[in-house]
TIDO-322848 format. One record per residue (C-alpha): residue number from 0; x, y, z. Coordinates in nm, 4 decimals. Layout:
BEGIN
<num->NUM xx->X yy->Y zz->Z>;
...
END
This chain:
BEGIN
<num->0 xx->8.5815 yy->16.5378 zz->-15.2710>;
<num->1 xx->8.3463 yy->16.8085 zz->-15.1711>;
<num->2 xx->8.4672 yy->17.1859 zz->-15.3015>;
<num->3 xx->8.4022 yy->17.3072 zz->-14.9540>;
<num->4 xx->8.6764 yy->17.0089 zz->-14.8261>;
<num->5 xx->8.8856 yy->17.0393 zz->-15.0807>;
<num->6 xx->8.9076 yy->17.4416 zz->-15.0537>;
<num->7 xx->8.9743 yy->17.4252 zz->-14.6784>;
<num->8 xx->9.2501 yy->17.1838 zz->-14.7383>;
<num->9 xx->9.4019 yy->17.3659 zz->-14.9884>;
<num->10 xx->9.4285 yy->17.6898 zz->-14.7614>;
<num->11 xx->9.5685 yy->17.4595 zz->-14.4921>;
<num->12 xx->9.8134 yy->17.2931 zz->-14.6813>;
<num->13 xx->9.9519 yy->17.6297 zz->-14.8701>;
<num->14 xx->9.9341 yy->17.7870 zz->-14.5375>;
<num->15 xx->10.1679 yy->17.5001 zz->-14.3597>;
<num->16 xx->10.4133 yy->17.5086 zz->-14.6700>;
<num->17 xx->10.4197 yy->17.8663 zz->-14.6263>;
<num->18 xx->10.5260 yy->17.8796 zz->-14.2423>;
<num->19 xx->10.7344 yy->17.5903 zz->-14.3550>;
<num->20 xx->10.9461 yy->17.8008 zz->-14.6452>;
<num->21 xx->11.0042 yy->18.0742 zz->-14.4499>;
<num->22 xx->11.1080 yy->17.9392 zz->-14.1471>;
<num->23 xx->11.3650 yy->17.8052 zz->-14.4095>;
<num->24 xx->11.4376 yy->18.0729 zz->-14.6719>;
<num->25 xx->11.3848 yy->18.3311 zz->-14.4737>;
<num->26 xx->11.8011 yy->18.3151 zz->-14.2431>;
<num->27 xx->11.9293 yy->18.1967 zz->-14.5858>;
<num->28 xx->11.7953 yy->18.5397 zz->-14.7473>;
<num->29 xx->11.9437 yy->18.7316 zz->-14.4725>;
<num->30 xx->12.2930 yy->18.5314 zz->-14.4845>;
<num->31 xx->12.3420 yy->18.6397 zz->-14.8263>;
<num->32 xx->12.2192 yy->18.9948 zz->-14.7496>;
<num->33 xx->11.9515 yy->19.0483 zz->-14.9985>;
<num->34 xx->11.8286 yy->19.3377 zz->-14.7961>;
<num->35 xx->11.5514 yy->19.6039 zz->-14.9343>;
<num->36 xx->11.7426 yy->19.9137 zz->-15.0626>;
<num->37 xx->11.4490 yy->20.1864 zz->-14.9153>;
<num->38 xx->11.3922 yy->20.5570 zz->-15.0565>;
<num->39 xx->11.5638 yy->20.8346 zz->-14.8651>;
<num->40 xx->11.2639 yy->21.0246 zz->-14.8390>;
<num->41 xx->11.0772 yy->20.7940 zz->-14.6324>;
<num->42 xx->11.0266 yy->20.8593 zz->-14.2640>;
<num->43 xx->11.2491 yy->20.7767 zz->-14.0044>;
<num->44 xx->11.1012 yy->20.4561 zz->-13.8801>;
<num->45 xx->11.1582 yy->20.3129 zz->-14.1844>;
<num->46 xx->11.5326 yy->20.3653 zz->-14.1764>;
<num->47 xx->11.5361 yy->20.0583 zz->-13.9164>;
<num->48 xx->11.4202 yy->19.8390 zz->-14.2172>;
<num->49 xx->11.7225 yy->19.8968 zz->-14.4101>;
<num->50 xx->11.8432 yy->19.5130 zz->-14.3660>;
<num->51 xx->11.5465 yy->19.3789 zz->-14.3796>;
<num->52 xx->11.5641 yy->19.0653 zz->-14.6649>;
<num->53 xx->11.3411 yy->19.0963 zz->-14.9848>;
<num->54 xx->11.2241 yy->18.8777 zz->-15.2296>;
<num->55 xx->11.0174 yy->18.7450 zz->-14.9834>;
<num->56 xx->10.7383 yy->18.6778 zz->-15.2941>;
<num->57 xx->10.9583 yy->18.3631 zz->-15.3861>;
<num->58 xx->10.8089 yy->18.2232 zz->-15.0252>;
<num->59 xx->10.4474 yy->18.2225 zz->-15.1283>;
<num->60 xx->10.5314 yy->18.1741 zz->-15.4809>;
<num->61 xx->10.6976 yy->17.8409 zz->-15.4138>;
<num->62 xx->10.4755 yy->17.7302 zz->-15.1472>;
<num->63 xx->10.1539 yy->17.7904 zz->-15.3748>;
<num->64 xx->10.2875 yy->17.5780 zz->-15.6244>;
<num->65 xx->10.4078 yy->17.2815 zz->-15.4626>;
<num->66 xx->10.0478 yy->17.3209 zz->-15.3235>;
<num->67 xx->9.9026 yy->17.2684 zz->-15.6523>;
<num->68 xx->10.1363 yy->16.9733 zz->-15.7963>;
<num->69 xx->10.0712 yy->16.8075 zz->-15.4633>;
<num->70 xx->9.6722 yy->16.8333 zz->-15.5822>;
<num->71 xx->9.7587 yy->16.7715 zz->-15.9476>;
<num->72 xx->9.9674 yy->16.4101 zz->-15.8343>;
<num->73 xx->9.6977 yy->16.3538 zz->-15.6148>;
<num->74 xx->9.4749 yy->16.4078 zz->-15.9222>;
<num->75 xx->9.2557 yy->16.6291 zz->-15.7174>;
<num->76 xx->9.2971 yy->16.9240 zz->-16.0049>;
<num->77 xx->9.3860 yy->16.9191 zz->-16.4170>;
<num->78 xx->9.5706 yy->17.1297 zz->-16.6149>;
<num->79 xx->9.2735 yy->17.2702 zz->-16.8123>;
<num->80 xx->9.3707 yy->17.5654 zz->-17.0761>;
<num->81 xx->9.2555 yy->17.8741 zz->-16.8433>;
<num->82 xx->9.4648 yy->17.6843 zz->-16.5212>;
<num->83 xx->9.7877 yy->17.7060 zz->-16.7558>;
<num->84 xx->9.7175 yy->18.1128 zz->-16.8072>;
<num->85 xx->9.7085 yy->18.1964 zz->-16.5026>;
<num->86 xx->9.9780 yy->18.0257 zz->-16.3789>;
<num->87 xx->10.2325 yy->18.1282 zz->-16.6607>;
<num->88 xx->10.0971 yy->18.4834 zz->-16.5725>;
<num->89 xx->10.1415 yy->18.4051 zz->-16.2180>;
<num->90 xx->10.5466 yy->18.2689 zz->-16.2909>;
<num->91 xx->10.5827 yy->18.5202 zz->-16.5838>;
<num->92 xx->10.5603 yy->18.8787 zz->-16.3330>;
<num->93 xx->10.7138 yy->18.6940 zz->-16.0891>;
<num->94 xx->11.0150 yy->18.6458 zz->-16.2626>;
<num->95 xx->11.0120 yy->18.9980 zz->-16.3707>;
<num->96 xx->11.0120 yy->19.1340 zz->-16.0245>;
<num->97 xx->11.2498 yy->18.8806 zz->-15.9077>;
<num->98 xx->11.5037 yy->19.0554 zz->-16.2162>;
<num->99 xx->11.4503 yy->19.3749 zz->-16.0900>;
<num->100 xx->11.5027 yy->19.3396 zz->-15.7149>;
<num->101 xx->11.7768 yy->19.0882 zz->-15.8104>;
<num->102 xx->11.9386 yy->19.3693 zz->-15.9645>;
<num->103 xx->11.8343 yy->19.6531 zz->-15.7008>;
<num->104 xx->12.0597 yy->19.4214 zz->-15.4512>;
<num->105 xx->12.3401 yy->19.3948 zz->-15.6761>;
<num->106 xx->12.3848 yy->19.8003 zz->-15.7462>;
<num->107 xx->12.2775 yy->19.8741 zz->-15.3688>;
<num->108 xx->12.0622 yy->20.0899 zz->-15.4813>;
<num->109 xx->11.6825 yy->20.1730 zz->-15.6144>;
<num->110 xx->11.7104 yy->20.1144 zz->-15.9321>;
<num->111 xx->11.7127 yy->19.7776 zz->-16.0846>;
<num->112 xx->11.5294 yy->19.7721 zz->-16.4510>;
<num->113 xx->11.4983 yy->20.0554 zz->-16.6165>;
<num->114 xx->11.1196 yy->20.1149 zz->-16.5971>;
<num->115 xx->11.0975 yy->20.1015 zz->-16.9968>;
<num->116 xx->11.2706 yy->19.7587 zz->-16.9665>;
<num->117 xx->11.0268 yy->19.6380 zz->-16.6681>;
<num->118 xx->10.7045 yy->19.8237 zz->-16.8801>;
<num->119 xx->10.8448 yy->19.6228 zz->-17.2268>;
<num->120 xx->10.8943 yy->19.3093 zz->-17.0495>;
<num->121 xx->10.5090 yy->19.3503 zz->-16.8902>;
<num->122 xx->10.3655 yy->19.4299 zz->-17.2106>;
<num->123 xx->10.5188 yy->19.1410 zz->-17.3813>;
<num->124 xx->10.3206 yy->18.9002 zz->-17.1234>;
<num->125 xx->10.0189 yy->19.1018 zz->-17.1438>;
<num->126 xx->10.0507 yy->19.0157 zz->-17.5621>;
<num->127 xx->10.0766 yy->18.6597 zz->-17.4755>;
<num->128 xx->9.7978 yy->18.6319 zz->-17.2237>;
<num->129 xx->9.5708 yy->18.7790 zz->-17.5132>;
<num->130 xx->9.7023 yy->18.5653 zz->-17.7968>;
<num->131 xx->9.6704 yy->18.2628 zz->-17.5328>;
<num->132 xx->9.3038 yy->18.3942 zz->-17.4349>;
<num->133 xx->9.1650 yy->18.4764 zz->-17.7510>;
<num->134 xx->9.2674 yy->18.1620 zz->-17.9141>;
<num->135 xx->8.9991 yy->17.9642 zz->-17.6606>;
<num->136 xx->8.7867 yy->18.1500 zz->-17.8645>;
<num->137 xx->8.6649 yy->18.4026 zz->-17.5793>;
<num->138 xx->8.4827 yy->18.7246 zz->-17.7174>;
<num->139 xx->8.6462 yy->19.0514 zz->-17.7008>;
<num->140 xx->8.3548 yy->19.1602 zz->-17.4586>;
<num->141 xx->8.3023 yy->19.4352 zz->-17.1966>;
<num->142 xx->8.0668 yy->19.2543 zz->-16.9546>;
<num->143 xx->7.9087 yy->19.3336 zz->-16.6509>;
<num->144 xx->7.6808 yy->19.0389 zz->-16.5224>;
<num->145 xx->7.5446 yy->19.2136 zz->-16.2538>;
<num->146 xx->7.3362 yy->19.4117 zz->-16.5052>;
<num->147 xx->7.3341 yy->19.1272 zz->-16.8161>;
<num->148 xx->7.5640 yy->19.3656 zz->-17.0115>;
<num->149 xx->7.7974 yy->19.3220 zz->-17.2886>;
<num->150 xx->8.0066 yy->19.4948 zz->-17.5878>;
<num->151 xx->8.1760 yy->19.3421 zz->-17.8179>;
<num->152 xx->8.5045 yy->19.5981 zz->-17.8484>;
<num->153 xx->8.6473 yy->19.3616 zz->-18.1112>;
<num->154 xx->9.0699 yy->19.4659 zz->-18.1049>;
<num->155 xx->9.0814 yy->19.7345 zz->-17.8276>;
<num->156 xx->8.9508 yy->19.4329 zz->-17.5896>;
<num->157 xx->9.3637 yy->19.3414 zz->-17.6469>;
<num->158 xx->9.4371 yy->19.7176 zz->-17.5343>;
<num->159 xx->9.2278 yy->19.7183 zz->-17.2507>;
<num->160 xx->9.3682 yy->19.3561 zz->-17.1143>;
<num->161 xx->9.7095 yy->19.5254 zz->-17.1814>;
<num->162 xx->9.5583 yy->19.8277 zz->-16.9444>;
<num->163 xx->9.4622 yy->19.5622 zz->-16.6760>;
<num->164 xx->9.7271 yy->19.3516 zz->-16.6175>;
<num->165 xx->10.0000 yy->19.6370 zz->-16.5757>;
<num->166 xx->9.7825 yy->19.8787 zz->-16.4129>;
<num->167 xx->9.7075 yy->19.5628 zz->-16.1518>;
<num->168 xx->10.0561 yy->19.4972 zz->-16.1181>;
<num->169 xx->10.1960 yy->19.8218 zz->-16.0529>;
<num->170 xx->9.9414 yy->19.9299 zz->-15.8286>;
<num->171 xx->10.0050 yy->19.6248 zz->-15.5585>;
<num->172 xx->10.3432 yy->19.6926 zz->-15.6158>;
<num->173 xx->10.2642 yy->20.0795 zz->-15.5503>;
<num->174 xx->10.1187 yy->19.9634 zz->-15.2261>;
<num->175 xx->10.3410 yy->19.7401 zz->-15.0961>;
<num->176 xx->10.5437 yy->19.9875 zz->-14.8815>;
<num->177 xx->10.3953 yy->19.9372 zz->-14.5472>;
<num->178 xx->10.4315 yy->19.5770 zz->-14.3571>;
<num->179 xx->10.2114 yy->19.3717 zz->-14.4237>;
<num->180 xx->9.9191 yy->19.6346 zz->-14.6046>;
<num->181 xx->9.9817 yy->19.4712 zz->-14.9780>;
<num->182 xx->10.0249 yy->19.1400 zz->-14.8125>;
<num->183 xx->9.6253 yy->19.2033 zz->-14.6242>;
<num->184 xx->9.4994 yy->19.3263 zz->-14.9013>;
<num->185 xx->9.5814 yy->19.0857 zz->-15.1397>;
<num->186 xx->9.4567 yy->18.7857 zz->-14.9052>;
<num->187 xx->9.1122 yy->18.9699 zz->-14.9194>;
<num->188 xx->9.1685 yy->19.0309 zz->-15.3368>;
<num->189 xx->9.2618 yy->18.6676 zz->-15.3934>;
<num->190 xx->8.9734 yy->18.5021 zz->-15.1039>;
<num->191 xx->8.6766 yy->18.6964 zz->-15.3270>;
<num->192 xx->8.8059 yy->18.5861 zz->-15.6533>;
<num->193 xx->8.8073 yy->18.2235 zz->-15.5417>;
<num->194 xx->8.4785 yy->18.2525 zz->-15.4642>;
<num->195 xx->8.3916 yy->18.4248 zz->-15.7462>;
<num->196 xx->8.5649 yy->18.1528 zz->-15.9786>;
<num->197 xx->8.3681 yy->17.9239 zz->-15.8221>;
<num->198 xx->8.0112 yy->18.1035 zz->-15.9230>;
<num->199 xx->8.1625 yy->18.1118 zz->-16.2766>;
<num->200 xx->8.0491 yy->17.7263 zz->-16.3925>;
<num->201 xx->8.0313 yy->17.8680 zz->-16.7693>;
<num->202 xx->8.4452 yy->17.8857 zz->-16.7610>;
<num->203 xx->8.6393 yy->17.5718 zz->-16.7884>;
<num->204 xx->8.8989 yy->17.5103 zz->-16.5557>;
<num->205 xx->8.6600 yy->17.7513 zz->-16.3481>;
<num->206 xx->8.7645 yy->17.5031 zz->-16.0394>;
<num->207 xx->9.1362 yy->17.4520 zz->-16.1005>;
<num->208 xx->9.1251 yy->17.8901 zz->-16.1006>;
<num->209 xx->8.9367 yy->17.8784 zz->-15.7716>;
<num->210 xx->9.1118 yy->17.6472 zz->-15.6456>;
<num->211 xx->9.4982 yy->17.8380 zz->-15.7155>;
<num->212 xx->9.2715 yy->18.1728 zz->-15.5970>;
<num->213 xx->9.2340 yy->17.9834 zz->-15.2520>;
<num->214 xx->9.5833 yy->17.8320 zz->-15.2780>;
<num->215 xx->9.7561 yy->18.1557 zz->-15.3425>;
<num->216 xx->9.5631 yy->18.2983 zz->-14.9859>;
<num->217 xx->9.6695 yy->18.0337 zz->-14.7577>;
<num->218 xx->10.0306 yy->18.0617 zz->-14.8777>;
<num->219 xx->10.0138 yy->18.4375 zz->-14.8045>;
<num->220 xx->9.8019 yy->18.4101 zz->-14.4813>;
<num->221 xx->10.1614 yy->18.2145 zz->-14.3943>;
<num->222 xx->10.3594 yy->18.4705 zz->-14.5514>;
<num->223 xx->10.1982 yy->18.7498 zz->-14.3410>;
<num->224 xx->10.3531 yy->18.5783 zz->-14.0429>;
<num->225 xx->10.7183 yy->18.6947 zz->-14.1459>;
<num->226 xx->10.5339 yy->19.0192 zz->-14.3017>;
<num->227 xx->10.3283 yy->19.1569 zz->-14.0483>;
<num->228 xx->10.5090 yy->19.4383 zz->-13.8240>;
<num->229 xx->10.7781 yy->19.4248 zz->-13.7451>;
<num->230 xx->10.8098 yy->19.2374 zz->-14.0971>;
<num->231 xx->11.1149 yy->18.9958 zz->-14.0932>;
<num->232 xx->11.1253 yy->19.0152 zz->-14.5013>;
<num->233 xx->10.9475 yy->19.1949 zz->-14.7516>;
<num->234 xx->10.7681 yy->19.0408 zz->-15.0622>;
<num->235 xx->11.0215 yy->19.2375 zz->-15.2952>;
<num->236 xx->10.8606 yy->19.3182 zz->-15.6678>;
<num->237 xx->10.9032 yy->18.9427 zz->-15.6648>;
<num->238 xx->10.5836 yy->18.9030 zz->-15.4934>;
<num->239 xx->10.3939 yy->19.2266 zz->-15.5788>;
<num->240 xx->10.4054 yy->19.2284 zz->-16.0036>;
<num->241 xx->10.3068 yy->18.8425 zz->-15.9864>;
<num->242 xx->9.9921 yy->18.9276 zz->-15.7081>;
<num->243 xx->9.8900 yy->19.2439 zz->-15.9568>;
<num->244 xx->9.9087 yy->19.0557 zz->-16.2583>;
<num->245 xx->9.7872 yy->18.7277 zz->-16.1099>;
<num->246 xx->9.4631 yy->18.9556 zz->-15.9891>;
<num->247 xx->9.4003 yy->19.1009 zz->-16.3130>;
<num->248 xx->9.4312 yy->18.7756 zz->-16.5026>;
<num->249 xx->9.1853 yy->18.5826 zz->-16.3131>;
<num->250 xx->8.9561 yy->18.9026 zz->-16.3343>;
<num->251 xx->8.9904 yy->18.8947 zz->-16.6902>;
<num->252 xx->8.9425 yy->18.5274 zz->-16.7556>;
<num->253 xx->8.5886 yy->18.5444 zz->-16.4921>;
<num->254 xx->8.4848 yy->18.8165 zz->-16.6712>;
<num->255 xx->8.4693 yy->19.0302 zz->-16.3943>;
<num->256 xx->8.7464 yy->19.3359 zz->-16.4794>;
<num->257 xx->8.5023 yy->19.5992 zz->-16.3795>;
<num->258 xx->8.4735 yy->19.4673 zz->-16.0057>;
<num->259 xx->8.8355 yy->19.4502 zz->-15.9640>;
<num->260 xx->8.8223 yy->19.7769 zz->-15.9132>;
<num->261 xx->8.5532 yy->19.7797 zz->-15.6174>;
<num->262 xx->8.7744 yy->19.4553 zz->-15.4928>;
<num->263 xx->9.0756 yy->19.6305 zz->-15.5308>;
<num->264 xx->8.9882 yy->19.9752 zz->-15.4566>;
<num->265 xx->9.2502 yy->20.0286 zz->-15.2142>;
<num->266 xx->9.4747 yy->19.9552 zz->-15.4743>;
<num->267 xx->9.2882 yy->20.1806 zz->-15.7271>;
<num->268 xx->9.3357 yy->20.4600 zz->-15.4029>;
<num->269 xx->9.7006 yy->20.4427 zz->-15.3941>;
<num->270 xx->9.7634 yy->20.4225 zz->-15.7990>;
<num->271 xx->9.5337 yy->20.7212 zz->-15.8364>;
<num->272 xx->9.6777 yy->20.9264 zz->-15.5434>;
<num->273 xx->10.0422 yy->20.8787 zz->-15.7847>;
<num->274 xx->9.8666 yy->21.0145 zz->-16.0354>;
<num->275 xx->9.7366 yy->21.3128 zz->-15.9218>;
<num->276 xx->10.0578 yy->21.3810 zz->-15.7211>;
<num->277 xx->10.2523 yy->21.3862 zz->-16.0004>;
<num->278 xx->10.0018 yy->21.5426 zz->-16.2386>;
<num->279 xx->9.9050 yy->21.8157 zz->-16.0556>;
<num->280 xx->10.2886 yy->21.8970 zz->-15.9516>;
<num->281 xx->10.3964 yy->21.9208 zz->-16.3085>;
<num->282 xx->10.1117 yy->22.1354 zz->-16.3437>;
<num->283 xx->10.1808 yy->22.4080 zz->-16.0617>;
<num->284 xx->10.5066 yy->22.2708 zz->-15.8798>;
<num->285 xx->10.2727 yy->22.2534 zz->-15.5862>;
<num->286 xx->10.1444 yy->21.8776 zz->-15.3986>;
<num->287 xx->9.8509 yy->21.7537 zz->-15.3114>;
<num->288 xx->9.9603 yy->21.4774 zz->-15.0871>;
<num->289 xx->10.2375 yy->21.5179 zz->-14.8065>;
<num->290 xx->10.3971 yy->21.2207 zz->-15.0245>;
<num->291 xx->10.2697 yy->20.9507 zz->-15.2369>;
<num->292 xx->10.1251 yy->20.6740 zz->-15.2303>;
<num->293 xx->9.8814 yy->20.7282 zz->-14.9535>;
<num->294 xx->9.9455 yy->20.5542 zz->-14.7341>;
<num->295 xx->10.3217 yy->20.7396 zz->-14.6816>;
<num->296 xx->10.0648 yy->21.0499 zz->-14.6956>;
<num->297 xx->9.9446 yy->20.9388 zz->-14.3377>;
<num->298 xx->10.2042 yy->20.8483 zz->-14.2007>;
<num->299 xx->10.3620 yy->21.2281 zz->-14.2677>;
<num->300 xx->10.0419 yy->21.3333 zz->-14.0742>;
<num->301 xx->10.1684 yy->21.1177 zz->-13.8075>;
<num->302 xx->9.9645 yy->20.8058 zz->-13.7803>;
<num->303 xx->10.1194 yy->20.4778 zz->-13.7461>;
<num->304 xx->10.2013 yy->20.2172 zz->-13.9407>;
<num->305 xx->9.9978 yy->19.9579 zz->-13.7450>;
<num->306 xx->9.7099 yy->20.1758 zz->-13.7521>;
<num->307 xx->9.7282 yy->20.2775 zz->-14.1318>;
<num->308 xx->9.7862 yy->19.9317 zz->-14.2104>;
<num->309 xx->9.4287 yy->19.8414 zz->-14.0178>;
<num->310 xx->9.2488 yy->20.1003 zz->-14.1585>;
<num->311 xx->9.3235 yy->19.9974 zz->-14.5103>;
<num->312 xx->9.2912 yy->19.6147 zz->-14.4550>;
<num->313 xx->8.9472 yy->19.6784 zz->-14.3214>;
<num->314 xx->8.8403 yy->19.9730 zz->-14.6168>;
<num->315 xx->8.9620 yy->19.6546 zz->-14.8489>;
<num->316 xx->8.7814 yy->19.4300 zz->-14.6663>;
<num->317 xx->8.3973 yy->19.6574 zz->-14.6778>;
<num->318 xx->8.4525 yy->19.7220 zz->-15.0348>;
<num->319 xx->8.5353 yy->19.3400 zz->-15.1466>;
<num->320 xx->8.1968 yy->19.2375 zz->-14.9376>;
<num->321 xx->8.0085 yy->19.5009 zz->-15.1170>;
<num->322 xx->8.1571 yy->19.3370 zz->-15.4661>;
<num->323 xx->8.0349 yy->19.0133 zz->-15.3836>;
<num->324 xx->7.7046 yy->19.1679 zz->-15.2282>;
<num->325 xx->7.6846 yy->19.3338 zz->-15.5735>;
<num->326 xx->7.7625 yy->19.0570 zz->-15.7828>;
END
């Protein structure tokens, strides 16, 4: 089967599966009432969302991989080495973030993990992914192919995959406060890495990563659907630490950790407005955003959530094309 056919099916049939899930998940999330417990500082239109259902990640979750064992019986894909990584990444934050707003519904309020139990239980993955990654025998390199350069960093290559796969996955879940932005965004994120797994012959299982790239679009293109405003469910920290991680891993495993940040750069915008906020407060007591992350910023300057949403998806969008223009 061509790639070209087999991609397009693969968006359709995640896509389908999608609609399909959470037509069905979606009234049997809200009959049990596992609604979003939101922060009291947010603005007043937000207050409406208070029974909104989360975990809405376990939609697109599911649906992308009954996608792929639907290929795999079909024996349209294997389960080569780097395939297995990514998807045990994929599962791994997921199930983290599932824990957490598991337990967020059960107190009825913010805080499920404690964040050194949620940073432990990332790191621990993050270990794994590098035992599982070096023992393919990949290189500890820094390497940007744009410019035929590389640096072997020999054990801080295992510190700076650490750095990648929780910065990734906090900073979708940083942005996922708006409906539907994280959801956007992460379509774009997910559509350029496919491609870009596909340019990346030199990996094996290169296909099998495009492939679950492509997958993991279609089944949020469905999930956007139920996401979009007025969003009917939320993806939860469910869906956000396994789309963060998920991003960084197949970034790490292409080689390409550098452009995730011009891929991802409204991600990278909304981690680093966090960081100054809080930096620069404990500094002077004083702000430098109305509130963080950015995108509540805007909204306290009184733009709305449609519009911020747009702006972002389409800042996302320019700076992914100028990756792969790049690249």
């Amino acid at each position: 089967m061509l790639i070209l056919t087999k991609t397009t099916l693969v968006l359709l049939i995640s896509l389908l599966i999608s609609i399909l899930l959470g037509t069905i998940l979606i009234p049997l999330i809200k009959k049990f009432k596992l609604n979003q417990q939101l922060n009291k500082y947010l603005e007043e239109s937000h207050r409406s969302k208070s029974n909104t259902p989360t975990m809405g990640g376990i939609i697109f979750i599911l649906s992308t991989i009954i996608t792929l064992l639907i290929l795999y019986i079909f024996n349209k894909i294997d389960l080569t080495y780097n395939f297995i990584i990514v998807i045990i990444v994929f599962l791994s934050y997921g199930f983290i973030g599932f824990t957490d707003d598991l337990l967020i519904i059960i107190k009825k309020n913010n805080k499920g993990l404690s964040a050194s139990s949620k940073m432990m239980m990332q790191i621990v993955i993050a270990i794994i992914f590098f035992y599982l990654f070096m023992k393919a025998d990949n290189e500890p390199l820094l390497w940007i192919h744009t410019i035929g350069f590389k640096l072997n960093i020999g054990w801080l290559y295992g510190v700076f995959i650490l750095l990648v796969l929780i910065a990734s996955s906090n900073a979708v879940n940083l942005t996922d406060g708006l409906d539907g932005l994280a959801t956007g965004l992460s379509i774009i994120s997910f559509l350029a890495f496919g491609l870009i797994s596909l340019s990346t012959g030199w990996l094996d299982g290169y296909e099998e990563i495009a492939l679950f790239c492509f997958s993991l679009s279609g089944s949020l293109l469905g999930f956007l659907i139920f996401n979009s405003h007025p969003a009917s469910i939320f993806m939860g920290d469910t869906g956000s630490l396994a789309l963060g991680a998920t991003l960084g891993s197949v970034a790490i495993l292409t080689r390409h950790e550098i452009f995730l940040l011009i891929i991802g750069f409204v991600f990278v915008l909304e981690t680093v407005s966090v960081i100054i906020q809080v930096s620069y407060y404990k500094l002077t007591k004083r702000r430098v955003f109305l509130m963080t992350p950015l995108h509540h910023h805007f909204e306290k300057k009184g733009y709305s959530e449609q519009k911020i949403v747009k702006l972002f998806w389409i800042i996302g969008l320019i700076s992914t094309l100028i990756a792969i223009i790049v690249i």
